[in-house]
N, CA and C atoms as an extended XYZ file, in Angstrom:
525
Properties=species:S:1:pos:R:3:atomname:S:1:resname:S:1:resid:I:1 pbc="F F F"
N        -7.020      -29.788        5.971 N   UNK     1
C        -7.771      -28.943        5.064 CA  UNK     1
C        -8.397      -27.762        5.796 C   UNK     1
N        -8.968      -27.912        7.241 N   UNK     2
C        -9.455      -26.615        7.645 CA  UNK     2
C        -8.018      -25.911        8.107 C   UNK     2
N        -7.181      -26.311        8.299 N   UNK     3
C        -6.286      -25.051        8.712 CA  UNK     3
C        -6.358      -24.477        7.502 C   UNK     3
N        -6.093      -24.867        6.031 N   UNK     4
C        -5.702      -24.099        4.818 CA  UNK     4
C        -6.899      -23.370        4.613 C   UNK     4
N        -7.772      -23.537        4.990 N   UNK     5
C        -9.401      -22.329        5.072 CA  UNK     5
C        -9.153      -21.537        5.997 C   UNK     5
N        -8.939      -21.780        7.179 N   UNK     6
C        -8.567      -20.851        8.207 CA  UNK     6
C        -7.456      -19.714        7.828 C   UNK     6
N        -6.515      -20.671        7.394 N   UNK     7
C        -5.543      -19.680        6.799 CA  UNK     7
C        -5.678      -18.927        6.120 C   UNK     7
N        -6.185      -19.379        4.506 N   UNK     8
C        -6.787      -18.054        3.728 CA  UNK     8
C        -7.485      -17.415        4.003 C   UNK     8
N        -8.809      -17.693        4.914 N   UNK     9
C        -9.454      -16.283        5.657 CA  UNK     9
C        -9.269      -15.711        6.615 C   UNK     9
N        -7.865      -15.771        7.438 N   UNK    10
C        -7.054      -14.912        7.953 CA  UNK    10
C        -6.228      -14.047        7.168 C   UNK    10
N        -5.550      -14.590        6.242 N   UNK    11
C        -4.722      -13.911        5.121 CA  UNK    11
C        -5.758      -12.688        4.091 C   UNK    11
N        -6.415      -13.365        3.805 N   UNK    12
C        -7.576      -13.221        3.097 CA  UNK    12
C        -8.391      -11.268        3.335 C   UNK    12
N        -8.872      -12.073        4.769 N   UNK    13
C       -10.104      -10.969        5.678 CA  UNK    13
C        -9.207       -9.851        6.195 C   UNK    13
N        -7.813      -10.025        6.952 N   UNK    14
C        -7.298       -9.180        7.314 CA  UNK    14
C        -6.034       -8.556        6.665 C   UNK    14
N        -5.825       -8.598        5.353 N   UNK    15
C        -5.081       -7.799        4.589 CA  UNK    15
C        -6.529       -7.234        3.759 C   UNK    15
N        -7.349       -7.315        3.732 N   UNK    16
C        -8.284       -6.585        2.989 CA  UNK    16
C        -8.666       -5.568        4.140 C   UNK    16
N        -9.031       -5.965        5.304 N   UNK    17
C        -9.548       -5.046        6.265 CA  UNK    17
C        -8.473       -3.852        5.942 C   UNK    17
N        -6.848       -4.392        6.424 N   UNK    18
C        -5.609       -3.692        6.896 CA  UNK    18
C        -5.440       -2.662        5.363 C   UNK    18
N        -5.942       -3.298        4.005 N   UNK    19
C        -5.815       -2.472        2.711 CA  UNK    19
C        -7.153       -1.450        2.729 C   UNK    19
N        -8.213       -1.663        3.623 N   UNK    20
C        -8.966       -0.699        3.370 CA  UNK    20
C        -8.223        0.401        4.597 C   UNK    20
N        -8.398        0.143        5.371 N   UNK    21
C        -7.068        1.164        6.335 CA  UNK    21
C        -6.446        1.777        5.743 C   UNK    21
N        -5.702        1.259        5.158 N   UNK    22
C        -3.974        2.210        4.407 CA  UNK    22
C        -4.549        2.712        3.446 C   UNK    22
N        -5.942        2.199        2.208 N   UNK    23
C        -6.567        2.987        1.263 CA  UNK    23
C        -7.100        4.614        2.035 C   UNK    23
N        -7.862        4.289        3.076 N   UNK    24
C        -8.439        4.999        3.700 CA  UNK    24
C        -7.699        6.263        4.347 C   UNK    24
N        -6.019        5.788        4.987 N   UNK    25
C        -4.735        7.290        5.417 CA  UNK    25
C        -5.007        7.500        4.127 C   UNK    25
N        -4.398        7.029        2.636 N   UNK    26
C        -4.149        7.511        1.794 CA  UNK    26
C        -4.476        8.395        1.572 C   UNK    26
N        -5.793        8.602        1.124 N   UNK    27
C        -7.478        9.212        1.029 CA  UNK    27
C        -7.265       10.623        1.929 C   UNK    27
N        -6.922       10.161        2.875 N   UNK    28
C        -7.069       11.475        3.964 CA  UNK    28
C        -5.516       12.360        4.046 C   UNK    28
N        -4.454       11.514        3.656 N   UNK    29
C        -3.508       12.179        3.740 CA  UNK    29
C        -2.912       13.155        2.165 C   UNK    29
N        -3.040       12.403        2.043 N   UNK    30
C        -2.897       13.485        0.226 CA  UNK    30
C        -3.622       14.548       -0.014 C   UNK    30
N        -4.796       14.757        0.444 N   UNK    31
C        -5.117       16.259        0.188 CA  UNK    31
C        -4.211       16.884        1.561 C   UNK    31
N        -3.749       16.698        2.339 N   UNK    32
C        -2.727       17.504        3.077 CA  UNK    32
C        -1.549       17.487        3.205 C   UNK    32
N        -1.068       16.249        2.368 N   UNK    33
C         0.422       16.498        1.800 CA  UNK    33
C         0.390       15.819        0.257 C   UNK    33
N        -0.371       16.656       -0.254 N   UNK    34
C        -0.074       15.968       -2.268 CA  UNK    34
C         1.412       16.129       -2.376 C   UNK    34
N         2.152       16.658       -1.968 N   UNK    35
C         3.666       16.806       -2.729 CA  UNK    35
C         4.168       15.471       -2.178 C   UNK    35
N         3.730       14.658       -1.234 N   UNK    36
C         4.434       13.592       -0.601 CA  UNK    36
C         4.353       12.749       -1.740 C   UNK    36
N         3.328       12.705       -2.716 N   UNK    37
C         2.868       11.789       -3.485 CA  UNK    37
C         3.380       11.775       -5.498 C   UNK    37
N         3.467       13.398       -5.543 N   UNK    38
C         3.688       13.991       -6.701 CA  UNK    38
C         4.921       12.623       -7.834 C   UNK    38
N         5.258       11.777       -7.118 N   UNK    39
C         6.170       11.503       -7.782 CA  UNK    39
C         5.209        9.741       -8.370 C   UNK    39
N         4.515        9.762       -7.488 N   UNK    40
C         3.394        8.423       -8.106 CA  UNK    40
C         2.586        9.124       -9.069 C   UNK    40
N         2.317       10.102       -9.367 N   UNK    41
C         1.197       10.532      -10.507 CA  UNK    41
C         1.968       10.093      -11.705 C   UNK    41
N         1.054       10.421      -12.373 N   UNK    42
C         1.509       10.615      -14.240 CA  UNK    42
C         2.072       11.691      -14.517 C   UNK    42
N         3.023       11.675      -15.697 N   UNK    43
C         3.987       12.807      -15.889 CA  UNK    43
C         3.630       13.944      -16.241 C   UNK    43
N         2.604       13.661      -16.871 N   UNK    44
C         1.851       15.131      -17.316 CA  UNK    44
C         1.416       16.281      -15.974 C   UNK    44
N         1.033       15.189      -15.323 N   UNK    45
C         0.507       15.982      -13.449 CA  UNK    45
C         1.643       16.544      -13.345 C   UNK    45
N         2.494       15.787      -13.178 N   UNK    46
C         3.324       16.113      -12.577 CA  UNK    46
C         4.344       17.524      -12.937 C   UNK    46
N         4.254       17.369      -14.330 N   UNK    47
C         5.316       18.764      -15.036 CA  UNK    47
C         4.188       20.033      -15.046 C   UNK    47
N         2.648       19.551      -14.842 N   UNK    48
C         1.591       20.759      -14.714 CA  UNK    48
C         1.867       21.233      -13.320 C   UNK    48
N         2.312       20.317      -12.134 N   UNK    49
C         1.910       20.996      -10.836 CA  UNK    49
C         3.126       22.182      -10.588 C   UNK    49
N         2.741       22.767      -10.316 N   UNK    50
C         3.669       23.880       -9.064 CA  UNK    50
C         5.028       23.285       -8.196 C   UNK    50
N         5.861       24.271       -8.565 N   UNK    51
C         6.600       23.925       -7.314 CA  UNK    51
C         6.143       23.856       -5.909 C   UNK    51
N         6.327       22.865       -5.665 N   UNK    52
C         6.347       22.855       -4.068 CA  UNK    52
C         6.807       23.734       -2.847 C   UNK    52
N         6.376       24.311       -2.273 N   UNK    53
C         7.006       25.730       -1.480 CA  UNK    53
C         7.809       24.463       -0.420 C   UNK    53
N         8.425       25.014        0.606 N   UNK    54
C         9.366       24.185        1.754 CA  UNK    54
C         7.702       23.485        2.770 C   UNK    54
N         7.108       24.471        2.874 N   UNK    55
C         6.065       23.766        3.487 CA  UNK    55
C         5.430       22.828        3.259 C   UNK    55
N         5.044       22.776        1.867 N   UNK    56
C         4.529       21.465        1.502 CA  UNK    56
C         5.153       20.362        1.014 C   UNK    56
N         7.088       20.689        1.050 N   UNK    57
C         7.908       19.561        1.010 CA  UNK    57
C         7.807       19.251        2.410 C   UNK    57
N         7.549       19.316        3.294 N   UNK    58
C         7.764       18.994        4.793 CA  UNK    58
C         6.416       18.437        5.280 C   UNK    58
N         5.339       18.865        5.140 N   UNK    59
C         4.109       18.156        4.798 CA  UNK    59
C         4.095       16.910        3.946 C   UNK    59
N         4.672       16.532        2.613 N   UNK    60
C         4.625       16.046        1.778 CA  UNK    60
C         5.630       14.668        2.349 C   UNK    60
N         6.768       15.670        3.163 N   UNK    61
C         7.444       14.346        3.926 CA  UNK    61
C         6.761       13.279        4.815 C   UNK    61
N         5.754       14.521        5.775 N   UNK    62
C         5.682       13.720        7.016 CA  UNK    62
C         4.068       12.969        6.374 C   UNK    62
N         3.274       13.215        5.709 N   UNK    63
C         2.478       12.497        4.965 CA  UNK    63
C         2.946       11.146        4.359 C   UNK    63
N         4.044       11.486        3.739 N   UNK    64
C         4.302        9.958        3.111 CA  UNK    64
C         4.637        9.007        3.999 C   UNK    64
N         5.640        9.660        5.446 N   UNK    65
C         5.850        9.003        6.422 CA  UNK    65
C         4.624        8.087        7.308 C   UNK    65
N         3.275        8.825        7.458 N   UNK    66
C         2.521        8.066        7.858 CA  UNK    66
C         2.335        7.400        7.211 C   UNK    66
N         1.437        7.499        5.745 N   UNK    67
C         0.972        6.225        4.757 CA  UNK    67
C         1.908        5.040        5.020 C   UNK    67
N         3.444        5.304        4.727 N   UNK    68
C         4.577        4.420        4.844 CA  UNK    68
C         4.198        3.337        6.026 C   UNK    68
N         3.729        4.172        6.913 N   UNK    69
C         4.226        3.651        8.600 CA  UNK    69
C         2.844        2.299        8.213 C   UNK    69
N         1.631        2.835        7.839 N   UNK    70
C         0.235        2.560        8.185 CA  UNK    70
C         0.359        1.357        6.880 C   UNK    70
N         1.576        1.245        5.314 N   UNK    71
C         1.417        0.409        4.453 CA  UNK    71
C         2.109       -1.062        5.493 C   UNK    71
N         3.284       -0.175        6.162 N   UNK    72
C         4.114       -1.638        6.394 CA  UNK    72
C         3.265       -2.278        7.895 C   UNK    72
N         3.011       -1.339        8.313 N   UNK    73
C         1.930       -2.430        9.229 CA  UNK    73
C         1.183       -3.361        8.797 C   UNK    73
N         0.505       -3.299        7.928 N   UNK    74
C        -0.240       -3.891        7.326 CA  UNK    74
C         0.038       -5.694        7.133 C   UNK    74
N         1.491       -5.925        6.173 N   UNK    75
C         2.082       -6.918        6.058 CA  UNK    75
C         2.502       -7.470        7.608 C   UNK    75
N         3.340       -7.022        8.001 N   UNK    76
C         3.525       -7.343        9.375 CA  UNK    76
C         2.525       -7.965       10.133 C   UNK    76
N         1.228       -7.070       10.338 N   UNK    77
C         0.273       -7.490       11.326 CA  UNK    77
C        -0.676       -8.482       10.701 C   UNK    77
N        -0.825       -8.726       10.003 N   UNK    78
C        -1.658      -10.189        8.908 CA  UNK    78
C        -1.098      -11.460        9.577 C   UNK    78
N         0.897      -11.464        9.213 N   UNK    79
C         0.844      -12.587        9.616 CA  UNK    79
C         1.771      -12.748       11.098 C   UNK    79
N         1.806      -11.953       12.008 N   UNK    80
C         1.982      -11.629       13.377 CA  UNK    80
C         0.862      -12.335       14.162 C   UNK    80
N        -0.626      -11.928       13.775 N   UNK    81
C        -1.832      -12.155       14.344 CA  UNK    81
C        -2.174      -13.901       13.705 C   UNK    81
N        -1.181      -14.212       13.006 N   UNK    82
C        -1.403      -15.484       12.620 CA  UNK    82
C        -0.518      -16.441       13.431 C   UNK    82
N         0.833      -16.134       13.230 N   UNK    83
C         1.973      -16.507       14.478 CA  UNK    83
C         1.611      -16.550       15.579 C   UNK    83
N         0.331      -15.564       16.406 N   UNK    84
C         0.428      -15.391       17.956 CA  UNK    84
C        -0.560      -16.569       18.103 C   UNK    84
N        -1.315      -16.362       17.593 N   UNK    85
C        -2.852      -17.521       17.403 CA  UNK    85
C        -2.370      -18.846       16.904 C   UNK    85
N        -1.142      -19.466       16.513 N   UNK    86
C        -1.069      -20.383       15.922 CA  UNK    86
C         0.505      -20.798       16.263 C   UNK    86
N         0.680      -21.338       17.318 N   UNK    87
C         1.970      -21.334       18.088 CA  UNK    87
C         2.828      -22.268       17.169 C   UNK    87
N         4.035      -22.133       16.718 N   UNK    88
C         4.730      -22.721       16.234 CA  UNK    88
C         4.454      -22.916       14.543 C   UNK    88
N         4.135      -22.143       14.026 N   UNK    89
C         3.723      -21.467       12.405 CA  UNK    89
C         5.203      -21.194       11.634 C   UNK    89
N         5.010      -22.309       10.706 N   UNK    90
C         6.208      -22.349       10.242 CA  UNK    90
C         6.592      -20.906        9.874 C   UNK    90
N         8.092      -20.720        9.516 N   UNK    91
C         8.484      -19.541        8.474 CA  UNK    91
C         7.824      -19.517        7.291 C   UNK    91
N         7.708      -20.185        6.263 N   UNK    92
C         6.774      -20.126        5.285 CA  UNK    92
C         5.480      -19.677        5.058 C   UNK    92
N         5.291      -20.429        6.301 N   UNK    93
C         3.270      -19.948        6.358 CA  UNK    93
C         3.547      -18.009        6.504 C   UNK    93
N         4.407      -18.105        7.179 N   UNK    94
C         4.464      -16.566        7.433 CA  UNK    94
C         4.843      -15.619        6.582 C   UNK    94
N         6.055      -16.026        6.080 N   UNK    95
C         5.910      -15.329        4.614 CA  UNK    95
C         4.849      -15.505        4.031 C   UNK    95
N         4.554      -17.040        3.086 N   UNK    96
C         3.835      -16.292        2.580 CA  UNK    96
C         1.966      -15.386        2.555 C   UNK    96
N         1.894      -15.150        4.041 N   UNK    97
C         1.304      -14.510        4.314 CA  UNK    97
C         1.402      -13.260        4.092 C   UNK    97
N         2.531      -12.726        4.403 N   UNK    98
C         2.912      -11.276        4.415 CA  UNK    98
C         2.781      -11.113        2.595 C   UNK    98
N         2.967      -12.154        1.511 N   UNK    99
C         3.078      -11.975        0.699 CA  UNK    99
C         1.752      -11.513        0.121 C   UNK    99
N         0.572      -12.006        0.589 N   UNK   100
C        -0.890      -12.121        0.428 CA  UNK   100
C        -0.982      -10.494        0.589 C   UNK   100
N        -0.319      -10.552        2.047 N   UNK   101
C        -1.243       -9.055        2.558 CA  UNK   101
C        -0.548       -7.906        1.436 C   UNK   101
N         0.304       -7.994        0.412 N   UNK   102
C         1.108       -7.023        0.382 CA  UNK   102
C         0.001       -7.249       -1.463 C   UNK   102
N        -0.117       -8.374       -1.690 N   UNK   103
C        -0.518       -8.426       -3.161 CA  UNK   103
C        -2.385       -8.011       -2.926 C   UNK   103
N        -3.182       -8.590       -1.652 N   UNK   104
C        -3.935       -7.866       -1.653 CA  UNK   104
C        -3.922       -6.277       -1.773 C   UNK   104
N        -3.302       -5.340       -0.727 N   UNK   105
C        -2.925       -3.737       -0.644 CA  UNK   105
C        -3.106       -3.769       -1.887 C   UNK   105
N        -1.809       -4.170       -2.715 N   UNK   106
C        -1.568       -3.979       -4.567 CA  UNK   106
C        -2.920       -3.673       -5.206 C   UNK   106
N        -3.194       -5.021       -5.378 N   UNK   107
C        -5.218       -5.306       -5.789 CA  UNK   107
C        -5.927       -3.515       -5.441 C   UNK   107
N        -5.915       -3.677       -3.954 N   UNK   108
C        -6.922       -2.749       -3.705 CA  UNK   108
C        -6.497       -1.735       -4.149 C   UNK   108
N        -5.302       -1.106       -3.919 N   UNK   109
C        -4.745        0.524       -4.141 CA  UNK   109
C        -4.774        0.683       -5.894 C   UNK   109
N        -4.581       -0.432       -6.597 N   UNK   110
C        -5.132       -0.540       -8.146 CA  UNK   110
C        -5.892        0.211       -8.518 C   UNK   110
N        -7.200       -1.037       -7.900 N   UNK   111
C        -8.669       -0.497       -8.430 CA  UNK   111
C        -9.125        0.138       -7.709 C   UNK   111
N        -9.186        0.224       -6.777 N   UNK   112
C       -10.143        1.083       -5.988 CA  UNK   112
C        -9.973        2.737       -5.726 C   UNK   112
N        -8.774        2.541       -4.953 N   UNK   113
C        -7.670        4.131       -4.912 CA  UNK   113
C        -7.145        4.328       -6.097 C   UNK   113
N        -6.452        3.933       -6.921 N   UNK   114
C        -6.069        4.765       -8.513 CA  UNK   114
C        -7.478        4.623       -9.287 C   UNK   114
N        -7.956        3.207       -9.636 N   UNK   115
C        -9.185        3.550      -10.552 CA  UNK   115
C        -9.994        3.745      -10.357 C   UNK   115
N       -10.793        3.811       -9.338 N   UNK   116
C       -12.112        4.326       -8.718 CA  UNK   116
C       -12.052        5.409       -8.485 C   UNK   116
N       -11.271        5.622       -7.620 N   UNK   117
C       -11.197        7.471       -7.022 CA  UNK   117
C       -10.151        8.141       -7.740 C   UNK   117
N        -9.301        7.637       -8.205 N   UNK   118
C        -8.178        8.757       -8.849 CA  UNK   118
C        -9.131        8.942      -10.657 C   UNK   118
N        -9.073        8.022      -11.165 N   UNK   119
C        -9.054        8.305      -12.731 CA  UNK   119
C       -11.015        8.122      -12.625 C   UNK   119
N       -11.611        7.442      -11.841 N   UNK   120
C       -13.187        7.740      -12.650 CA  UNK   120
C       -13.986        8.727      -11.338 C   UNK   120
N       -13.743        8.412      -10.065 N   UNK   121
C       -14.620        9.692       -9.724 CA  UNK   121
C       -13.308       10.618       -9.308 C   UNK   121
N       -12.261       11.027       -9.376 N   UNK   122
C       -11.712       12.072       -9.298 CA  UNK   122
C       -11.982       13.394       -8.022 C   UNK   122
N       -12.393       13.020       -7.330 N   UNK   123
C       -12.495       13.845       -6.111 CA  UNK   123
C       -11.615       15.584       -6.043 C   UNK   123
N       -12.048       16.731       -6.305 N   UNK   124
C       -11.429       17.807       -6.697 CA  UNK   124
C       -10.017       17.888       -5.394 C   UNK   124
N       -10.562       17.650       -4.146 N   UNK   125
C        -9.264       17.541       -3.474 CA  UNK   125
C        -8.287       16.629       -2.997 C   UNK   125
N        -8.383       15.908       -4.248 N   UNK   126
C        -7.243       15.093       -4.722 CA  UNK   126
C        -6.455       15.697       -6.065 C   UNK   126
N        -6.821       16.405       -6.756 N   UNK   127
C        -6.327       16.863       -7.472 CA  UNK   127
C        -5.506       17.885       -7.368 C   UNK   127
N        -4.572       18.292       -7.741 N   UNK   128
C        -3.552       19.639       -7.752 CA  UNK   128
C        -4.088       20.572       -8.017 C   UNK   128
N        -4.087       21.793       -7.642 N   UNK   129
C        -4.138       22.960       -8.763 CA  UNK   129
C        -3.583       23.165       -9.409 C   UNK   129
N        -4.159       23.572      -10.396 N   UNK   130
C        -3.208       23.362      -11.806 CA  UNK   130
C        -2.558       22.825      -12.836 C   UNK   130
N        -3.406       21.412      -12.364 N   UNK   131
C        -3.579       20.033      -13.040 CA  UNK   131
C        -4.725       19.579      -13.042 C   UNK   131
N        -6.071       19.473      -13.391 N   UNK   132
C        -7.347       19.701      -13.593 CA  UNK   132
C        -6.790       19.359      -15.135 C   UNK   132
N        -6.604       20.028      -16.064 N   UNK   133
C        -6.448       20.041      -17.546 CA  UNK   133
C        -5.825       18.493      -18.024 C   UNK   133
N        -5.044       17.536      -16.940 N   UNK   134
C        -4.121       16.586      -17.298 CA  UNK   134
C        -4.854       15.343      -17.935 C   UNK   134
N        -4.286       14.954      -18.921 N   UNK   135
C        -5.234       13.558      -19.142 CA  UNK   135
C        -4.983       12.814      -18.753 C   UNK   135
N        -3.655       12.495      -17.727 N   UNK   136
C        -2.826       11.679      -16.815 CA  UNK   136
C        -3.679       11.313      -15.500 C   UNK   136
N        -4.648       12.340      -15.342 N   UNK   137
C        -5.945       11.716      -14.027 CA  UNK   137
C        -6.655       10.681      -14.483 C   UNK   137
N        -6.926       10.341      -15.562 N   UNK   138
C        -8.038        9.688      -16.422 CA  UNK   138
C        -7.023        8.309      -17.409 C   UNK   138
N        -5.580        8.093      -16.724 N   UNK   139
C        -4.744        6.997      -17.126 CA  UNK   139
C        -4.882        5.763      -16.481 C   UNK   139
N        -5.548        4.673      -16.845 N   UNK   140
C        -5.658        3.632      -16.000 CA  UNK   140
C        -4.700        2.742      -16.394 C   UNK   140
N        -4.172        3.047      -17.144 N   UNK   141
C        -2.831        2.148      -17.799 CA  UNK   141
C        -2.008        2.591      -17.189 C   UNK   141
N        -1.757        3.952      -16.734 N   UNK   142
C        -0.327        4.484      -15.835 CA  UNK   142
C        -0.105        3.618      -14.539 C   UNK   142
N        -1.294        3.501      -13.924 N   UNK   143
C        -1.784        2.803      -12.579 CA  UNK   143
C        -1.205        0.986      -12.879 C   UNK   143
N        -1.751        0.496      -14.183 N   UNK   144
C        -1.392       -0.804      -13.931 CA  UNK   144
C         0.267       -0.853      -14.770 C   UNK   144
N         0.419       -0.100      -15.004 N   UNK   145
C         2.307       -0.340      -15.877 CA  UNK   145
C         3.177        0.036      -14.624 C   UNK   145
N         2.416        0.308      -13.766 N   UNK   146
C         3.600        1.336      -12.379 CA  UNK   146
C         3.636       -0.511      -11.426 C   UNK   146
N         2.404       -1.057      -11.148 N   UNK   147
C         2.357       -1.712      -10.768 CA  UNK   147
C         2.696       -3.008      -11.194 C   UNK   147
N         2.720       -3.229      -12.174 N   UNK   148
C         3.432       -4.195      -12.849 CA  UNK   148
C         5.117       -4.317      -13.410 C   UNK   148
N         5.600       -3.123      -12.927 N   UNK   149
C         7.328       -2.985      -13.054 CA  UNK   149
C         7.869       -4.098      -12.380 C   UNK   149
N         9.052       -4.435      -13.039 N   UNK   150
C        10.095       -5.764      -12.240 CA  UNK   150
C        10.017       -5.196      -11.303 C   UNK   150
N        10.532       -3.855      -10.542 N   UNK   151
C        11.203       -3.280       -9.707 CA  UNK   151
C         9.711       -3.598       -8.791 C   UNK   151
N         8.446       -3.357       -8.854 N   UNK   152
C         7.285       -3.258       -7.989 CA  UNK   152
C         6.874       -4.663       -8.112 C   UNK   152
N         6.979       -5.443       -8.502 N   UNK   153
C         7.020       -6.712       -8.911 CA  UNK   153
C         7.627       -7.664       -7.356 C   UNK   153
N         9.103       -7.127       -7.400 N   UNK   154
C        10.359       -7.709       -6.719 CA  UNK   154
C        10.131       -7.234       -5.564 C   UNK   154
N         9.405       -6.413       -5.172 N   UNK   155
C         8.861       -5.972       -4.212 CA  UNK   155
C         8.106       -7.305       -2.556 C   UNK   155
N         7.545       -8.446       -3.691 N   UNK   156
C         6.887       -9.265       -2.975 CA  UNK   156
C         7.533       -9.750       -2.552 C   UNK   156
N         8.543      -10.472       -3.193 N   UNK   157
C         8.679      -12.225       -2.153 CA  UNK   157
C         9.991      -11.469       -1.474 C   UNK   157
N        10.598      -10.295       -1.800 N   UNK   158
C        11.985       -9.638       -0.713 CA  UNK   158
C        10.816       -9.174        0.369 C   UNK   158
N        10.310       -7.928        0.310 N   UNK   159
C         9.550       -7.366        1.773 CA  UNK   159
C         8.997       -8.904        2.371 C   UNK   159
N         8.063       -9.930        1.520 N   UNK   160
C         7.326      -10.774        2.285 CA  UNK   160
C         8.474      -11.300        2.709 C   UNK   160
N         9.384      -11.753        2.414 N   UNK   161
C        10.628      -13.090        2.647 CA  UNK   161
C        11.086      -11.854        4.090 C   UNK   161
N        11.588      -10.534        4.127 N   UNK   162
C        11.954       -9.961        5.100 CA  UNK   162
C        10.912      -10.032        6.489 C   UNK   162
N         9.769       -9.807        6.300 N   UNK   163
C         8.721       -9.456        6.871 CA  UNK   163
C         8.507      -11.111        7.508 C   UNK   163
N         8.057      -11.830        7.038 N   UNK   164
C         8.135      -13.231        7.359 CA  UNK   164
C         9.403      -14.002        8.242 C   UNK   164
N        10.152      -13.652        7.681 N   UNK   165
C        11.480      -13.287        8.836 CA  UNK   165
C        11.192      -13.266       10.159 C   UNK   165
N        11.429      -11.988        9.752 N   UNK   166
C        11.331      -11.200       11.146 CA  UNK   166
C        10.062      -11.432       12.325 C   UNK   166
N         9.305      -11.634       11.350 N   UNK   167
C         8.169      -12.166       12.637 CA  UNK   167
C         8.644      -13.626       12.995 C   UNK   167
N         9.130      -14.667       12.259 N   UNK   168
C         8.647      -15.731       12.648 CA  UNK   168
C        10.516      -15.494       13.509 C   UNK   168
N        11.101      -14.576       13.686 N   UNK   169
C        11.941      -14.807       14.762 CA  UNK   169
C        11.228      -13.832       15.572 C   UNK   169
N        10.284      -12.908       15.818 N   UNK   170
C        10.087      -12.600       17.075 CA  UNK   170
C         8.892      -13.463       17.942 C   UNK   170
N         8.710      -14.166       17.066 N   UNK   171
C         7.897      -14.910       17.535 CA  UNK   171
C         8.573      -15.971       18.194 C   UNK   171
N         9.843      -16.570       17.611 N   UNK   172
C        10.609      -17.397       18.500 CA  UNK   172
C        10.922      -16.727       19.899 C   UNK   172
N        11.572      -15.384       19.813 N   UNK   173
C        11.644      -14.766       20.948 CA  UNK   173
C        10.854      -14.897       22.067 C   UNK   173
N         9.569      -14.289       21.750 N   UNK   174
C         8.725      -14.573       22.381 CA  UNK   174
C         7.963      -15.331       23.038 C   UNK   174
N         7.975      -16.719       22.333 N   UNK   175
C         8.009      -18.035       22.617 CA  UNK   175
C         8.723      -18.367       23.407 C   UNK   175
């Protein structure tokens, strides 16, 4: 019974830490590459904003590239730091760890990053120019129907089942 406490407040404490992290690039990277993102808004944003000049498709790239880099760490390092500390951790435990860390992120980037800061306090440089007028900032249903798709759905137990994988063979390696 205490490993399964231990466990969930490893799973638990450090996909929340690792989701305030990746909330936190988010936060900082979108006002310097919004075009990286343009395609997660609501449609209305989206047909209000501007074309994108080449600069801010290339910005917009290498922005999404970090968030990307800083989301999949996240899963990875939850249950890596559980594997190293806990020698011989089944494959399972490890998935579904990675599965935790990935449905916590979900949770947080929900409420906190779409409904807290995107649709109720709205921060002006998060917003586009030229989308200010959209009622698509103020959609909290867009936020949970995006997240609730089969396709974002199916997301869990493949990345966790991959992710879980892969650690619990580099961990054999390493071992």
């Amino acid at each position: 019974m205490a490993v399964a406490a231990e466990w969930w407040a490893h799973a638990l404490g450090w996909s929340a830490a690792g989701s305030l992290a990746a909330g936190l690039v988010l936060v900082a990277v979108v006002p310097l590459a919004p075009y990286g993102f343009l395609h997660d808004f609501p449609e209305d944003v989206q047909e209000a904003a501007a074309e994108p000049t080449p600069a801010q498709r290339r910005a917009g790239a290498v922005g999404g590239a970090v968030f990307l880099a800083v989301l999949l760490a996240v899963p990875v390092a939850v249950p890596l730091g559980w594997g190293l500390t806990h020698p011989g951790a089944p494959w399972w435990s490890l998935t579904a760890m990675a599965v935790v860390a990935l449905a916590v992120f979900t949770a947080f980037d929900t409420v906190v990053v779409d409904w807290l800061v995107i649709c109720r306090l709205r921060p002006s440089f998060l917003v586009l120019p030229g989308t200010e007028h959209c009622a698509g900032w103020s959609d909290y249903r867009f936020h949970l129907r995006e997240v609730l798709r089969p396709r974002a759905l199916a997301l869990f137990p493949v990345l966790g089942g991959a992710v879980g994988t892969a650690v619990w063979g580099l961990l054999r390696l390493l071992g």
